[in-house]
C-alpha positions in Angstrom: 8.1 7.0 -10.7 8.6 8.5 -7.3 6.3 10.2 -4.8 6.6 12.7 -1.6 6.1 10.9 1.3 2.5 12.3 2.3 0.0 10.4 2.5 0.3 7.3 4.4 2.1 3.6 3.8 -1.0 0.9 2.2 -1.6 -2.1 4.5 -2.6 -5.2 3.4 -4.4 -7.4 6.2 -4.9 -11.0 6.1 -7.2 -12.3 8.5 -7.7 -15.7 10.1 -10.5 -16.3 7.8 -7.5 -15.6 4.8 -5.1 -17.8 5.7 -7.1 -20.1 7.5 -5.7 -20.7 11.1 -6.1 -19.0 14.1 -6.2 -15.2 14.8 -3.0 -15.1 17.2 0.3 -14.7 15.7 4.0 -14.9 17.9 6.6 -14.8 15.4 7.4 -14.0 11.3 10.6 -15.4 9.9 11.8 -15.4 5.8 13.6 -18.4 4.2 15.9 -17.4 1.0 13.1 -18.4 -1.6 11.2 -15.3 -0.3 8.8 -17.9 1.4 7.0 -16.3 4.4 6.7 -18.2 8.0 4.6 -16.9 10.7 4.0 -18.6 14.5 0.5 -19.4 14.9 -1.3 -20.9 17.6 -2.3 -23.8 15.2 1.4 -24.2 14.3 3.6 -22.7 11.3 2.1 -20.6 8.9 3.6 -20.5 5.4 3.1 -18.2 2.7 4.2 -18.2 -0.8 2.7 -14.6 -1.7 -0.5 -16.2 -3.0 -1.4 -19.4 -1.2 -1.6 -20.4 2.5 -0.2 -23.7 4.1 -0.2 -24.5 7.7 1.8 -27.0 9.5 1.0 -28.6 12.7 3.2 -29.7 15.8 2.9 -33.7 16.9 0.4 -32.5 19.2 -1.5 -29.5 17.7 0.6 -27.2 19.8 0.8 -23.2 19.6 3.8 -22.3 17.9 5.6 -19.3 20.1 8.3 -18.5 18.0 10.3 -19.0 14.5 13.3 -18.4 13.4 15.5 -18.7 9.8 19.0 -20.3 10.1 21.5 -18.7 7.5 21.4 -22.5 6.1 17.7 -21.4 5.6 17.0 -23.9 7.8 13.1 -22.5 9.7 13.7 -23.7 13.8 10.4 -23.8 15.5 9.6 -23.3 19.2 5.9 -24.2 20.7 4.5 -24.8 23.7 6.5 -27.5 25.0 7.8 -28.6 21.9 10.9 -27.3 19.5 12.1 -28.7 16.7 12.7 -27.6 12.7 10.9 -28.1 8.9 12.7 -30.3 6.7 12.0 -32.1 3.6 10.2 -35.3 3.6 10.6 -38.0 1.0 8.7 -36.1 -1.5 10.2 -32.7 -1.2 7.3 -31.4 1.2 8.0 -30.0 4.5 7.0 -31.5 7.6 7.9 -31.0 11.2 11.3 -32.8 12.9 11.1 -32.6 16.5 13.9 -32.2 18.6 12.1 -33.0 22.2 13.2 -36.9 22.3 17.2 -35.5 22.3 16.7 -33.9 25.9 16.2 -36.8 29.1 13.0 -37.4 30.2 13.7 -35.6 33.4 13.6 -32.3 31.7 9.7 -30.2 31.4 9.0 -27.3 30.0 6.2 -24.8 28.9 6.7 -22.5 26.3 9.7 -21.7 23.7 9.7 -18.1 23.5 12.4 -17.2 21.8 14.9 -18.8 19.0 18.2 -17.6 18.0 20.7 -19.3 15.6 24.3 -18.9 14.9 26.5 -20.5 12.5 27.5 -23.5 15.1 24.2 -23.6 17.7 20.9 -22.9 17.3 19.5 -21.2 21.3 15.8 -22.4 22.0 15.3 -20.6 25.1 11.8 -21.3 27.8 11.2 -20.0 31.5 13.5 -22.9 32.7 15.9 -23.7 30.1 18.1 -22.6 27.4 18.3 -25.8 25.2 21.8 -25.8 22.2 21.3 -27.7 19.4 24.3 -28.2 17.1 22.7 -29.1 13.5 26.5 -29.8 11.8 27.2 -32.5 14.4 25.6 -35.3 16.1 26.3 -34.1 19.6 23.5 -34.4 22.8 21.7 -31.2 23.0 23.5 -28.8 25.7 20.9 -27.9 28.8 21.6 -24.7 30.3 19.6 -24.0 33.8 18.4 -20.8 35.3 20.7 -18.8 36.7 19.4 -18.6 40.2 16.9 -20.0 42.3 13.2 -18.5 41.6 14.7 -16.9 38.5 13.9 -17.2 35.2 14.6 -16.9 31.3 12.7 -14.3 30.0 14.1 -13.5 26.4 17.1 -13.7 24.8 18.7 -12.1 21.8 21.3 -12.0 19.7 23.1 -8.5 19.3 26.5 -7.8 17.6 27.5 -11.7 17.3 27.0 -11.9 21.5 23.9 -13.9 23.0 22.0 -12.4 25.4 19.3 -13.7 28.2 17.6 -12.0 30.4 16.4 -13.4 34.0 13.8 -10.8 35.6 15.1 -11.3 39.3 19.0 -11.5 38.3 19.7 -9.0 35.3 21.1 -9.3 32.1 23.4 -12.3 30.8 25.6 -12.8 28.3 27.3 -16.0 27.0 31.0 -16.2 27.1 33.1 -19.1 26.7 30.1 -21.4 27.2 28.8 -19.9 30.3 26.2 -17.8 30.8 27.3 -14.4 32.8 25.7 -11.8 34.6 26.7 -8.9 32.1 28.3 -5.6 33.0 26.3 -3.2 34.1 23.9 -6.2 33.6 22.4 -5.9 37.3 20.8 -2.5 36.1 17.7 -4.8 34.4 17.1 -6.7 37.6 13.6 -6.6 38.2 12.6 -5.1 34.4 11.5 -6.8 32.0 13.4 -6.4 28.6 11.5 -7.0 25.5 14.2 -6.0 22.3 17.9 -5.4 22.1 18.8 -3.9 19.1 22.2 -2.7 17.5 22.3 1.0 17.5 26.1 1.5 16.6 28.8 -0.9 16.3 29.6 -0.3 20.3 25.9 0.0 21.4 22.4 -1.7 21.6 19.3 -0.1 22.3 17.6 -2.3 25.1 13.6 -1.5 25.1 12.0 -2.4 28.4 8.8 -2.5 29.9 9.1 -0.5 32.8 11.6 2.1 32.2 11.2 2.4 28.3 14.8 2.5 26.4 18.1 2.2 27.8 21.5 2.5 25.9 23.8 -0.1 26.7 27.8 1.1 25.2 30.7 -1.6 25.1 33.6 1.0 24.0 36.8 -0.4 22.7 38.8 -0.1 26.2 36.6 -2.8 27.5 34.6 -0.3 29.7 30.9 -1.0 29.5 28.4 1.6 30.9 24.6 2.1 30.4 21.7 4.9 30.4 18.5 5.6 30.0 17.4 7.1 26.2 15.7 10.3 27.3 13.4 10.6 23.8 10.0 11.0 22.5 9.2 7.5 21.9 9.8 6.6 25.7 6.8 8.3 26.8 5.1 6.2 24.3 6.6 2.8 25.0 6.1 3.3 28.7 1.8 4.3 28.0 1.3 1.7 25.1 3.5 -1.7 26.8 6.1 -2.2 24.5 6.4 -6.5 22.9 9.2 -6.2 20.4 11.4 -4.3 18.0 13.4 -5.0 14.7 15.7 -2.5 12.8 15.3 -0.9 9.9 16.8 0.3 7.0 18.3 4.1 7.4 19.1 3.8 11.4 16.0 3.1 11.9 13.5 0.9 14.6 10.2 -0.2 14.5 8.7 -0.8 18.2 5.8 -2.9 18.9 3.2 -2.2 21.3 0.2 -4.5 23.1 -1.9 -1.2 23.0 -1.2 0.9 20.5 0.1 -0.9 17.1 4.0 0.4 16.5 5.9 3.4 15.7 9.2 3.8 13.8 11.6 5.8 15.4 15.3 7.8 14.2 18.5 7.8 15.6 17.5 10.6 18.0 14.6 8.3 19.6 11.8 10.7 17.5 8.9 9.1 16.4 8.4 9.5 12.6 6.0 7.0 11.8 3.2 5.0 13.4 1.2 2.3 12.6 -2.2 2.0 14.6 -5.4 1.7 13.3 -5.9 5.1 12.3 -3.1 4.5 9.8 -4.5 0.9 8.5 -3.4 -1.9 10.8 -6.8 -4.3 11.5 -4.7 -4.9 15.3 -2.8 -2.8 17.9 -1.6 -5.5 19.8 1.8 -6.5 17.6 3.4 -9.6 19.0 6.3 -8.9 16.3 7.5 -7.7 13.2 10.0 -8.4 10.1 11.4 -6.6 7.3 11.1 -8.8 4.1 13.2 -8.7 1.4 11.4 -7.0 -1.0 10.9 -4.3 1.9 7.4 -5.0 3.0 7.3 -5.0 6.7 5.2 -7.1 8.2 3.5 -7.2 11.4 1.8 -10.9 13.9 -0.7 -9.7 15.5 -3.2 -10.7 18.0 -5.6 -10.7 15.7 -4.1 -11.2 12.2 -1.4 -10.7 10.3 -1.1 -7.7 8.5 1.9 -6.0 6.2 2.5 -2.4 5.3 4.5 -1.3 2.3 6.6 1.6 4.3 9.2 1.9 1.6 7.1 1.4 -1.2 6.4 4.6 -3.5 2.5 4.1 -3.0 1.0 5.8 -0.8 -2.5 6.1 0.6 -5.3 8.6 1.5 -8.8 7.1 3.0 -11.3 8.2 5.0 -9.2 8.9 8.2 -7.4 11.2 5.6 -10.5 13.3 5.1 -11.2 11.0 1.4 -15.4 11.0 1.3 -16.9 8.9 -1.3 -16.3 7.6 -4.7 -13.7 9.0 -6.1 -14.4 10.2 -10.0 -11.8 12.7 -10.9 -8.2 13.7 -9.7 -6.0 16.8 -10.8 -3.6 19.0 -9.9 -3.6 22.9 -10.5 -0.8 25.1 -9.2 0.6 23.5 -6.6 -2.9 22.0 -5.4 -4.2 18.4 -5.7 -8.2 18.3 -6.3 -10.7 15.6 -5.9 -13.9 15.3 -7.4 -16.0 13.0 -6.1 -19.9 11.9 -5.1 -19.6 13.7 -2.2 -18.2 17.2 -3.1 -15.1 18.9 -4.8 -12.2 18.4 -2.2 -8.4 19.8 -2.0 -5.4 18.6 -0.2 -4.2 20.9 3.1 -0.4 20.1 2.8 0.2 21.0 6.4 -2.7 18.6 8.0 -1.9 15.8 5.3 -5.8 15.8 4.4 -8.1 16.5 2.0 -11.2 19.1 3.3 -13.7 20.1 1.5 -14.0 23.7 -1.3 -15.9 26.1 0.4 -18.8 27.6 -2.0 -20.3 24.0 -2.8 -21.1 21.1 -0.6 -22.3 17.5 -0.4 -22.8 17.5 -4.3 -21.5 15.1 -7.1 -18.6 16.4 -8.8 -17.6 14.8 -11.8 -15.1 15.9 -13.2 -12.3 19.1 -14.1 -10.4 20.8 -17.0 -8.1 23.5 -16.9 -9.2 26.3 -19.2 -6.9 28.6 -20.7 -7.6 31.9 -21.2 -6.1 34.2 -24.2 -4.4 36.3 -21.4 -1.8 33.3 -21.0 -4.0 32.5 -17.7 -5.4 29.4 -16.7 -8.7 28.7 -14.8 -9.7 25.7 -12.9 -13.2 24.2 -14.1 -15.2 21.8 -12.5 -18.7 19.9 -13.5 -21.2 19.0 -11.0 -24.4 17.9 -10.5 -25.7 21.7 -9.9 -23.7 22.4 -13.2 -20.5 24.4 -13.4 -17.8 26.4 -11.3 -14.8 27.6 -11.0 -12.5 27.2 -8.5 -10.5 30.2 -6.8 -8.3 29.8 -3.7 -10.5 26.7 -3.1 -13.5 28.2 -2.8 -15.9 27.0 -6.1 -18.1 29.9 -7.8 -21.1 29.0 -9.9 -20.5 29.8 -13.6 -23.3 27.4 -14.8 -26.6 26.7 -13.0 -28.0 23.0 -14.4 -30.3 20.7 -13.6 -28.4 18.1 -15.5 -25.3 16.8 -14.3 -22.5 18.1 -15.5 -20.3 14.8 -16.3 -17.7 16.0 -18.9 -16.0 19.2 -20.0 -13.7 19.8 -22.8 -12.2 23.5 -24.3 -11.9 23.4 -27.9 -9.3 23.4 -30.2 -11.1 25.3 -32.6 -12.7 28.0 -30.6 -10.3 28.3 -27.5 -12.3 30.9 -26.1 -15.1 28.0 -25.8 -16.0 25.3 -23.3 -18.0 22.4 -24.2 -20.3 20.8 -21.5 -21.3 17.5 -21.6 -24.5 17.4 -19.4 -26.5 14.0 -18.4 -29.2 14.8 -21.0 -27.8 17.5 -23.4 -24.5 19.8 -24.7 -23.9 22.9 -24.2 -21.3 25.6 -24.7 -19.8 28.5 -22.3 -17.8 31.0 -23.9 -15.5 33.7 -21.9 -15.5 36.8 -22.7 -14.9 40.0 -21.4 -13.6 38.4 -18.2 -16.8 36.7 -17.5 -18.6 33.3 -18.9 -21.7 33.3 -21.0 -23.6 30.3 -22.5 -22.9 30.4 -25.9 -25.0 27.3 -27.6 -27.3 24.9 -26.4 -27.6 21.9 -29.3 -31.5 21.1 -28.4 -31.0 17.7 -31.0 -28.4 15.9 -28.4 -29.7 14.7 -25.7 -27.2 12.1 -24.3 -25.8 11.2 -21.3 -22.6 12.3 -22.3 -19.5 11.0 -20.1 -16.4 12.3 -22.4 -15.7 14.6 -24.9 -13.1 14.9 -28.0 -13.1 17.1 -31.1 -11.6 16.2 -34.4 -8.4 18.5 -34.6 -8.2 18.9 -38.9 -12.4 19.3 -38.3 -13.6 22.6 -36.9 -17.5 21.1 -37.1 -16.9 17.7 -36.1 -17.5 16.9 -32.4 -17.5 13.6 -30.6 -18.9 12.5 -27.7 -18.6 9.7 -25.6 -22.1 8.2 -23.6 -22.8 6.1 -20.3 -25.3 3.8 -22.2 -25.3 4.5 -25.5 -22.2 3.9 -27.8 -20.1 6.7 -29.3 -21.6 9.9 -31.8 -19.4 12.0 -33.9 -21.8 15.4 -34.3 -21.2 17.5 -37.1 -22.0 21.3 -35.7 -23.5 23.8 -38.6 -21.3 26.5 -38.8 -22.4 29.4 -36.8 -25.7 28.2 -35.5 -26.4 25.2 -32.7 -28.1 23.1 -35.3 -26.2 19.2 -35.4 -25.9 16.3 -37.0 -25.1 13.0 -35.4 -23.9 9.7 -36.4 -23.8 6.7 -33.7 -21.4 4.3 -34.0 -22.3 0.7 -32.3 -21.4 -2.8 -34.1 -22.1 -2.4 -37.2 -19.2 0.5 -37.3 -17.2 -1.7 -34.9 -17.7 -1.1 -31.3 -19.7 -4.1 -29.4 -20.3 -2.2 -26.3 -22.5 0.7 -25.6 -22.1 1.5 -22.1 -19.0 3.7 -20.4 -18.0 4.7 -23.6 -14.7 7.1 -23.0 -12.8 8.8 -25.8 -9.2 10.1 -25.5 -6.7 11.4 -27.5 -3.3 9.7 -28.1 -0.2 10.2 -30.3 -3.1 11.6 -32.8 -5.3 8.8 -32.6 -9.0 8.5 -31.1 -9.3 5.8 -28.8 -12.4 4.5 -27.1 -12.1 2.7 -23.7 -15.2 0.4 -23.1 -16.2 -2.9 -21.3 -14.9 -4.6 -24.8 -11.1 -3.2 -24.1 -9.4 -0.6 -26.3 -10.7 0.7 -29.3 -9.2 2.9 -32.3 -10.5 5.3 -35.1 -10.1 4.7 -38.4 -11.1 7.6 -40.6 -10.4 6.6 -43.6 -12.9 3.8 -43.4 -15.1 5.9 -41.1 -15.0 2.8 -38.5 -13.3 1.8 -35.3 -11.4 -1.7 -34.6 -9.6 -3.3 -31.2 -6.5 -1.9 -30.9 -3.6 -3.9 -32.1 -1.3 -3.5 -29.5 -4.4 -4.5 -27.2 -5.1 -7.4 -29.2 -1.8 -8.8 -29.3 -1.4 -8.2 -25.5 -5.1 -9.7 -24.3 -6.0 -12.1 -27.6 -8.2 -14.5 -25.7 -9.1 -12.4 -22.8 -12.1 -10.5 -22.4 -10.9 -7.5 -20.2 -12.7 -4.1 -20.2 -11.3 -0.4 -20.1 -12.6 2.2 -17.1 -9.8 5.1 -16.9 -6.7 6.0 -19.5 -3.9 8.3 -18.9 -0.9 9.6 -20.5 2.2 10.6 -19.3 4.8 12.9 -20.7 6.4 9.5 -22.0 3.1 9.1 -24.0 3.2 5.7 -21.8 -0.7 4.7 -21.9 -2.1 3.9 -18.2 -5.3 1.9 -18.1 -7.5 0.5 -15.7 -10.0 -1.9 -16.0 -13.5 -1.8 -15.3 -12.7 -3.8 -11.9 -9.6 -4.3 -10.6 -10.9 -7.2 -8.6 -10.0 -9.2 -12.3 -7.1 -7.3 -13.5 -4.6 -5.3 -12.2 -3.8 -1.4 -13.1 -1.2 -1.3 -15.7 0.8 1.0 -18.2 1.3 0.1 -22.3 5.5 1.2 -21.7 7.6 2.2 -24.7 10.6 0.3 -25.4 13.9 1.0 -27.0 12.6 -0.2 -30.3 9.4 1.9 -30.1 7.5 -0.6 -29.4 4.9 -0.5 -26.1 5.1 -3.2 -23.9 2.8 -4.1 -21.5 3.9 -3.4 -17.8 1.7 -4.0 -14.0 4.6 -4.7 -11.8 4.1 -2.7 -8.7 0.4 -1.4 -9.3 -0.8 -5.6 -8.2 0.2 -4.7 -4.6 -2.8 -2.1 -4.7 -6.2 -3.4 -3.6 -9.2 -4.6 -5.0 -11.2 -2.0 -5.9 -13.9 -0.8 -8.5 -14.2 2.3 -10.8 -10.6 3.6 -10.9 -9.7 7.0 -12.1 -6.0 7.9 -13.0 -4.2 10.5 -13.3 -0.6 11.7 -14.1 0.8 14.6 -12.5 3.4 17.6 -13.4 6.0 15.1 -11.3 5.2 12.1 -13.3 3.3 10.9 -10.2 0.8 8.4 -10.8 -2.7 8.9 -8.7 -5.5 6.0 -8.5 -8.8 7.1 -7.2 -11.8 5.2 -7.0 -14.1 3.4 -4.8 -11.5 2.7 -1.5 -9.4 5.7 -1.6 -6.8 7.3 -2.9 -3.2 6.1 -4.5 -0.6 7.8 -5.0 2.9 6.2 -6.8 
């Protein structure tokens, strides 16, 4: 299913306490297992997508930077010490040093940078570059700073050419061995460059720290020349200290910042994305970032590690996204995506990105909507509240109902369309519209539940069911034309073992019940319910409760369990053979979080509300 870009990408953040090292990160790297390596200041980081594993230098040093060999080899540069992971005896990484190849003569501080080609692998500090040829057994090749009082400050590797750059002397490149002040190279004297990027087979974007971006062009007649990038993101870069860069998919570049997290620009140097902690990131100071290859970008930051799924179809309103309180129903009414939750009814302002509040009703519970349709061909959107009922017009919510009981379910019947049941926190009730206007049309004194869902029998124009927060399941049996009832609960005995958050929906003509006991189905014929087969056979020895169910136009079942803390959200899929199938897949990346509601759009878009927000997929 696919979704709009609005809304903004989910972040995941791991924090020291997580992975269990320390909070400053340098460097990310990926081997071809999919196995994630970050540079820590306690040494290599390595994650597997569920567990942690550190590993430490001879000496406990900070690791500065990482890098991944096409041999899948992972090079490690620390603070005066470089060297690789390899296998030990018993398959386990461990650190090999490669400090005892250089002569005792030679010191150095920090490894700031690592780049590998297929015949040499560049660890570059202040002082040295330092070659290391893994295929052969050749002495590791020393290159020394260009000048004196110069320096290495970064190097990179652009368009199969290695570049370093010397703060007093400019930008060099390596040719035939040698390192050489570049063409047009003297331009960078006295700047500090942080990224070089490809940004067409001829160019590179260079990203500095005093005079933001600068294209560098080396055309096919040998000419090389170089300009500044007059865009929108240099005024950025040049406020917010740019660290790094990376490219990305769709000529795009992702910039980061010391003091203002990172921002993905175009080809035109526009900013169309940024990632601060408005938009979810726990740090704004990025040391660096990486593109996985399941598309997650990641981000080392000073304080954490965090990744954001930018080209992932979920995406995310919170509560810098206008998103107050629990969220208890979601839906969608011409053109418009509603909220209901313990805070007020809430609608989406497409041009801002953010949800604002219905005029006409504030700071109340709202639990819930239906769209009524009228014998005019007209629909009305309905929602229940904890002041009773209204409709909604051009977002702005008019009282149709005045309660003192909250107004937790509505359903229109089958059987009188012109009719709205209510399901209130003590008692039922029904509005009828006529003549334009709404009018309470029964009030059943005998049922006084607190009724959370609503469902009528479709062959059985008297027979009602109802669905309660702490007390089972009734079908009510409605005289005809008076409000007098009968009701019948159903608890153990009839085959449901849980009473509370008792939810009844309709399916491919089927009554099912969602509880804390799973999925349950009606029999009629036996006047009795029973777990669900296809549940039973999916979840035999697992006890795994039911919160929210929704359909799609697929009649693919979506559930969500009581706490996704436990269990993922997932979809009962049909297969080619009719059969359903059950499916989680990209709903595990979404977060912990409690009470979800779902809900399936006229796009086939999937929405999760609950207690942290609001997905979209």
């Amino acid at each position: 299913m696919s979704a709009q870009k609005i809304g903004k990408p989910f972040v995941q953040a791991y924090p020291a306490r997580v992975y269990g090292s320390a909070v400053q990160n340098w460097g990310i790297g990926q081997d071809k297992r999919g196995i994630m390596y970050f540079a820590n200041d306690q040494g290599v980081l390595e994650y597997d997508g569920r567990d942690w594993r550190l590993f430490v230098l001879p000496h406990y040093e900070p690791v500065r930077s990482i890098r991944v060999s096409e041999e899948n080899t992972v090079y490690v540069g620390g603070v005066g010490e470089f060297g690789y992971l390899s296998p030990n005896a018993v398959g386990s990484l461990e650190f090999v040093s490669l400090k005892p190849f250089l002569p005792s003569s030679v010191r150095f501080e920090d490894v700031w940078s690592i780049q590998a080609t297929p015949d040499m692998v560049y660890f570059q500090t202040d002082s040295y570059i330092f070659g290391y040829e893994p295929h052969t057994q050749k002495p590791l090749k020393i290159w020394n700073l260009p000048a004196v009082d110069s320096d290495f400050f970064l190097t990179f590797l652009v368009h199969k050419k290695l570049f370093v750059h010397s703060r007093k002397s400019g930008l060099f490149v390596l040719e035939k061995g040698k390192f050489m002040l570049s063409n047009a190279g003297a331009t960078f004297a006295g700047s500090r460059i942080y990224t070089m990027l490809p940004f067409s087979p001829t160019k590179i974007v260079i990203g500095t720290r005093e005079e933001g971006l600068f294209l560098l062009d080396y055309s096919p007649t040998g000419k090389v020349s170089v300009e500044k990038w007059d865009c929108e993101a240099n005024t950025f870069l040049l406020k917010n200290q740019l660290y790094s860069g990376n490219t990305l998919p769709q000529n795009r570049i992702v910039l980061c910042t010391r003091r203002a997290g990172a921002i993905v620009i175009d080809h035109y140097g526009k900013i169309v994305e940024v990632f601060d902690k408005k938009a979810g990131l726990t740090d704004e100071n990025v040391r660096a970032t990486f593109l996985s290859n399941d598309n997650i970008l990641w981000f080392a930051l000073n304080n954490g590690i965090n990744h954001v799924s930018y080209y992932s179809p979920i995406r995310l309103w919170d509560d810098t996204r206008g998103i107050d309180g629990t969220i208890h129903d979601i839906h969608e009414f011409l053109g418009q995506t509603y909220l209901a939750t313990d805070l007020g009814l809430f609608v989406l302002n497409k041009t801002t990105d953010k949800f604002e509040a219905l005029q006409g009703v504030s700071n109340i519970e709202a639990w819930t909507f239906e769209i009524f349709k009228t014998s005019y061909g007209t629909e009305k959107l309905l929602a229940g509240t904890n002041d009773g009922v209204v409709e909604i017009q051009n977002n702005t919510a008019f009282s149709i109902l005045s309660s003192k009981k909250a107004i937790r379910s509505l359903k229109q019947s089958i059987h009188l369309p012109e009719c709205v049941y209510v399901g209130q926190k003590s008692g039922l009730l029904r509005l009828k519209y006529t003549q334009a206007s709404w009018v309470l049309d029964a009030h059943f004194e005998q049922v006084n539940q607190d009724i959370i869902s609503l469902l009528e029998t479709p062959s059985k124009p008297q027979e009602l069911w109802i669905g309660t927060f702490t007390d089972g399941v009734y079908k009510i049996l409605i005289e005809k034309d008076t409000p007098k009832v009968r009701l019948k609960p159903y608890r153990l005995s009839e085959g449901l073992p849980a009473m509370r958050d008792s939810r009844l929906y309709a399916w491919k003509g089927e009554m099912l019940v969602a509880c804390m006991e799973g999925l349950f189905v009606y029999d009629a014929q036996q006047d009795r319910f029973a777990i669900s087969p296809m549940w039973a056979k999916r979840f035999p020895n697992e006890k795994r409760g039911v919160y929210s169910l929704t359909t799609d136009n697929q009649q693919n079942l979506w559930l969500a369990d009581h706490d996704t803390r436990k269990h993922s959200i997932g979809a009962f899929r049909v297969q080619k053979n009719n059969e359903y199938e059950w499916q989680e897949g990209i709903m595990k990346r979404l977060p912990e979080f409690s009470e979800s509601k779902l809900y399936v759009d006229n796009q086939k878009t999937i929405w999760v509300g609950g207690t942290d927000g609001l997905y979209r997929y």
